[in-house]
Structure formats: structure tokens, C-alpha cells
N, C-alpha and C positions, 0 to 999 in steps of 0.2 A: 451435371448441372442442368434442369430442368429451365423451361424457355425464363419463367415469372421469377427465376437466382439469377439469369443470365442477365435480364432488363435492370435487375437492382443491383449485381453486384459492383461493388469499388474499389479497388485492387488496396488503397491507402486508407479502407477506414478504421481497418484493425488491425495494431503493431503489437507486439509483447511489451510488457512495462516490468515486471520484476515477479518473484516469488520468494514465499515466505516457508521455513522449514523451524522445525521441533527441535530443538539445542536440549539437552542433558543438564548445560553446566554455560547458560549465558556469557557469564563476564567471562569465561575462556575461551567462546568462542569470539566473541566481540575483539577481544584482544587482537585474538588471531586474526582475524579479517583485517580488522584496521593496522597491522604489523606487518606481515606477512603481505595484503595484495596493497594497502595503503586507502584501504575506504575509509570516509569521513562519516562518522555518526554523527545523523541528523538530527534525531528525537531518540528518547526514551520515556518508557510509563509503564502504565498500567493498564488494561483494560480487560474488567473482571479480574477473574485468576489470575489471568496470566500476565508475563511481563514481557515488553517487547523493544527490542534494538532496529533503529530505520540505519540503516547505512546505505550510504551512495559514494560514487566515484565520478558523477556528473551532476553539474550543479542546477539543470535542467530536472533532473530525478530529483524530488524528494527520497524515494527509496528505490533502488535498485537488487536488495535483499532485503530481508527481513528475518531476524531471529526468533522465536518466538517461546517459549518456557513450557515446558511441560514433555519432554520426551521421557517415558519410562526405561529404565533398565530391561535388556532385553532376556529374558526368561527361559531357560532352555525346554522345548514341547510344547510351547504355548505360539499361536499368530506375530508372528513378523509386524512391530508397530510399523505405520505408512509417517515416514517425518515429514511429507509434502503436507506443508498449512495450505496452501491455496497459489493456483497459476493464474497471474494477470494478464489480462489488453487492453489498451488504450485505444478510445475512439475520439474523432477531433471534435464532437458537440453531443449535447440533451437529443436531439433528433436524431440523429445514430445512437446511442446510446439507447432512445426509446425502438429502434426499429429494434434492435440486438436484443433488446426484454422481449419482444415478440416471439420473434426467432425462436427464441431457446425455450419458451413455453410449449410452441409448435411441434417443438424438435422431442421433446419429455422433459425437459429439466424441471427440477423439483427445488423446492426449499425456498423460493424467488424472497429475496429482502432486498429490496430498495433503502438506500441508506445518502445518509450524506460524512462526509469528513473534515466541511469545512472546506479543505485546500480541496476536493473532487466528490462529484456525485457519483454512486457506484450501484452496481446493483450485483447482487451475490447469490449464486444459487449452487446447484449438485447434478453431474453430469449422471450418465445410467447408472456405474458405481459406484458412485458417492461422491467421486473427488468434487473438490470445491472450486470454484471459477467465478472471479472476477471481472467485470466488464465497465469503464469507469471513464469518464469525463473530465478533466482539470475544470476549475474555479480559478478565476484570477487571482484568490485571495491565498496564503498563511498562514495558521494558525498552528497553536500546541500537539503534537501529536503523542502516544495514539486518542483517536477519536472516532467514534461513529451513534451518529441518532437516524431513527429510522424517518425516511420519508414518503409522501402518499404521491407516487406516479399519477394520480386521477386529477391530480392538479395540474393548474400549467406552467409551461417551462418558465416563466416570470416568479410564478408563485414559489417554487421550487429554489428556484436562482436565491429570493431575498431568503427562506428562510436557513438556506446555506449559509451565506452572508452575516446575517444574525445569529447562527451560531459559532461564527469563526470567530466573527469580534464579541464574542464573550469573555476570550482569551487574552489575557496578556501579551502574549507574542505574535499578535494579529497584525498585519504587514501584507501589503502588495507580492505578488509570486514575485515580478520584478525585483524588488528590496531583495524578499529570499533568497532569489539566486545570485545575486552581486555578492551578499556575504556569504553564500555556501562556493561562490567560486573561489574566491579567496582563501577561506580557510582549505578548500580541495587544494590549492596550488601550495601551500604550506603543509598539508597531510602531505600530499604527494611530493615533497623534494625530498630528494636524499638528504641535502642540506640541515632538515625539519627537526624540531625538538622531538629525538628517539621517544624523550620521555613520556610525554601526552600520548602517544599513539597505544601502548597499551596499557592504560587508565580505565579501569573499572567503571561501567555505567553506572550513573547517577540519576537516581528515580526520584521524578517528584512527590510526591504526596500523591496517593489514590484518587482519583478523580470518578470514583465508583456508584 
């Protein structure tokens, strides 16, 4: 750690938040997760191609996994598909979050997409081999997921903040994180009993309409 890492660094401003992997056959894995360790599926959709399962076990997380559609059958002779979609961290604000865009430009990363998702501003890029890395923000707000519209960093963090906000309450299910998490804790403490209707737990995702 050089002296100009040593003056900035902050032991608490960047935690892992979840990761998202390539599934074969969704609704079996989905099953499984929510059977088997008792996660609650938060959201399902679309976004482009592919289709995507949020599951959490904390009703703090939106997603603490993520499934995501598209893993090929493995081929014998040919490259080893990588099923890691992308490893997340969570920073506690837009000001970390914008030092973290620096950082990682400094550092080589490539592919930088600044985005927003409504419920967090994230910015998305490619380590020296490609893998993909997340680095992301909470928004107070809620919305439908999956989601993501790109956003211009050259703005500022006011400007940035409403038009997250405007596009969260585009959605139907646009609600306070607060509201969110009251009913993802509730339906978690019903996934999670033993007591729980066996039956819902391994229930097939239910995709809305493309939002493409």
C-alpha cells in the first residue's frame, strides 16, 4: 500500500454483496435454492435474452444470488464455459462509489458502464481477464427488477440520484427500500420455517412480460 492508498483507504467502504452465476435449467435451479437452503425469490424477468431469478435470505439483500439463463452444455475438447456472471461490493454512497470508478480506470479495467437499477446506482466493468465486477450504491427506493438504464457519471450526484428515482417510479412495484424490506422479512420468516407451505417453496418462476 503506497503512502496516497494509505491516506484514503477505509476499512468499511467496500463489503461483498452477492454474485450471480449461468444455470442450465432455471426453474430447477431456483427450486433448489429455495428448497433445499430456504431462499426467498425476490424478483424474476427478463433482461434482453436472458432470464433472471433474485433470491435472498436477508431481507436487507435484494439479491444475495442471482441465476441467470444461458449456461451451455459442456462439450467434450472444446474451452470450459466460466458460469461466474459477475462478483459484487457494496459501498455505503455516490462519493465512494465515484472514487471506486476512478480507482478501477487507474488500475486497467475496461468495459466501464455506469448504470442505474432504480433500487442502486452501480457501475460495471472487466477485470485484466475479463471477469466482470460490480461496484454499487443502494437508492432508498424499490422497484421491479431485473432492471438496468445506463447513466452519465459527468453529472452530479443530485442529478444522478432523481434520475434513478424517475426511473424506479416508472414501475408498478415502486415502494420505499423500507416497505421492501418489512415484506421481504416476513415472507423470509415463512420461506424460512420449517412449519412453511412445503408447497410454494419449489414453484416455478413466474416471468412477467419482457420489458425489452
Amino acid at each position: 500500500m503506497n503512502l496516497h492508498d494509505a491516506k484514503t483507504f477505509q476499512p468499511g467502504d467496500l463489503s461483498f454483496s452477492h454474485f450471480g452465476f449461468f444455470v442450465a435449467d432455471l426453474s430447477r435451479m431456483a427450486a433448489f435454492y429455495k428448497g433445499a437452503l430456504r431462499f426467498t425469490q425476490t424478483d424474476c424477468g427478463d433482461l434482453g435474452a436472458v432470464q433472471l431469478v433474485f433470491l435472498s435470505r436477508d431481507p436487507s439483500e435484494h439479491h444475495q444470488v442471482v441465476l441467470v439463463s444461458g449456461r451451455p452444455e459442456a462439450v467434450p475438447g472444446q474451452m470450459v464455459f466460466n458460469p461466474i456472471n459477475q462478483i459484487s461490493f457494496r459501498v455505503p454512497d455516490l462519493a465512494t462509489l465515484r472514487r471506486y470508478h476512478a480507482r478501477l480506470l487507474e488500475h486497467g479495467a475496461t468495459d466501464m458502464q455506469p448504470a442505474t437499477h432504480g433500487n442502486a446506482i452501480s457501475i460495471y466493468c472487466r477485470d485484466p481477464e475479463g471477469n466482470r465486477i460490480e461496484v454499487f450504491t443502494d437508492t432508498p427506493w424499490y422497484c421491479d427488477q431485473p432492471l438496468r438504464e445506463p447513466i452519465d457519471f459527468a453529472q452530479t450526484d443530485a442529478e444522478i440520484m432523481a434520475r434513478a428515482e424517475a426511473i424506479a417510479r416508472r414501475f408498478p412495484k415502486f415502494r420505499t427500500r423500507a416497505a421492501w424490506q418489512q415484506e421481504m422479512a416476513e415472507q423470509m420468516a415463512r420461506d424460512q420455517s420449517e412449519i412453511g407451505d412445503k408447497s410454494e417453496i419449489g414453484d416455478r418462476p413466474r416471468f412477467p412480460q419482457s420489458r425489452k
